[in-house]
C-alpha positions as CSV (number, residue, x, y, z in Angstrom):
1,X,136.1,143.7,59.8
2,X,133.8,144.0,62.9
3,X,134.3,147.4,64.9
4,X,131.8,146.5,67.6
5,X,134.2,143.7,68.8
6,X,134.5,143.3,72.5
7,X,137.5,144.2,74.4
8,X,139.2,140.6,76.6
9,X,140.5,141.5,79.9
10,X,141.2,138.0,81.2
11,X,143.2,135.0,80.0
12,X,142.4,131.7,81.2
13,X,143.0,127.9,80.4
14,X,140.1,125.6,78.8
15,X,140.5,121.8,78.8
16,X,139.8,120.2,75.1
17,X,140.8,116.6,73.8
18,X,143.6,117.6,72.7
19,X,145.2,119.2,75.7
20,X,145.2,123.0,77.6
21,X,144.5,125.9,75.8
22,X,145.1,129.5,77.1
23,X,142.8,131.8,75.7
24,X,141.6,135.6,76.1
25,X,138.3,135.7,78.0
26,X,135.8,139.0,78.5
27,X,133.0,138.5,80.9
28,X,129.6,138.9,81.3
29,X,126.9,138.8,84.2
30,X,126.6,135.1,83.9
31,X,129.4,133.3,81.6
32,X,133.1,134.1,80.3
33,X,133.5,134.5,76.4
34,X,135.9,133.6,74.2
35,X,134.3,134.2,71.0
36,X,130.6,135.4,69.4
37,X,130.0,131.4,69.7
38,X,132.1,129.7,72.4
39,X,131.2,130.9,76.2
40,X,131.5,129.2,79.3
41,X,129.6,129.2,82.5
42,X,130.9,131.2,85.7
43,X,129.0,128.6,87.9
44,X,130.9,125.5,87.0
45,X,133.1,126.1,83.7
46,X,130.8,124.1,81.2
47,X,130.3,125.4,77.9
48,X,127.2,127.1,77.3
49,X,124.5,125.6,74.2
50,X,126.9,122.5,74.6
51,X,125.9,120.3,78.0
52,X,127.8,117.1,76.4
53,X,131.1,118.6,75.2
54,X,134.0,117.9,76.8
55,X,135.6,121.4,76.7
56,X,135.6,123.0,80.5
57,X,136.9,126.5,81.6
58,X,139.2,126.1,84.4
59,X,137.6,128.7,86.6
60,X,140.4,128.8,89.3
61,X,142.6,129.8,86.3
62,X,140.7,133.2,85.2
63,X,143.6,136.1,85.8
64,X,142.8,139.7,84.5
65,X,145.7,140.9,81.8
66,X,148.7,142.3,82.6
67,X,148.7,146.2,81.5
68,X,145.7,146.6,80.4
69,X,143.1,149.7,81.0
70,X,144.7,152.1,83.0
């Protein structure tokens, strides 16, 4: 089990072929990740390393978690 895993402090919705998905987001200076492999850009919502893909971030849904860090 990894112990250096980073902490999500956003959820938001990504668009894939098969419909919405609402996933757990933690950002960085330039993109919002999901996992070690699957981050999105903050300029537009594209998926970073994947230009043709069809998966997009929804940007305007990005909402910090309830209850989190205090």
């Amino acid at each position: 089990m990894a112990t250096n895993q980073k902490i999500k402090t956003h959820t938001g919705t990504i668009i894939t072929k098969d419909g919405e998905k609402t996933v757990q987001l933690r950002e960085t200076s330039t993109t919002w990740c999901v996992g070690r492999t699957e981050t999105y850009r903050k300029e537009d919502g594209r998926r970073s390393g994947a230009p043709m893909t069809s998966r997009r971030l929804i940007l305007s849904s990005i909402k910090p978690i309830e209850g989190g860090e205090e």
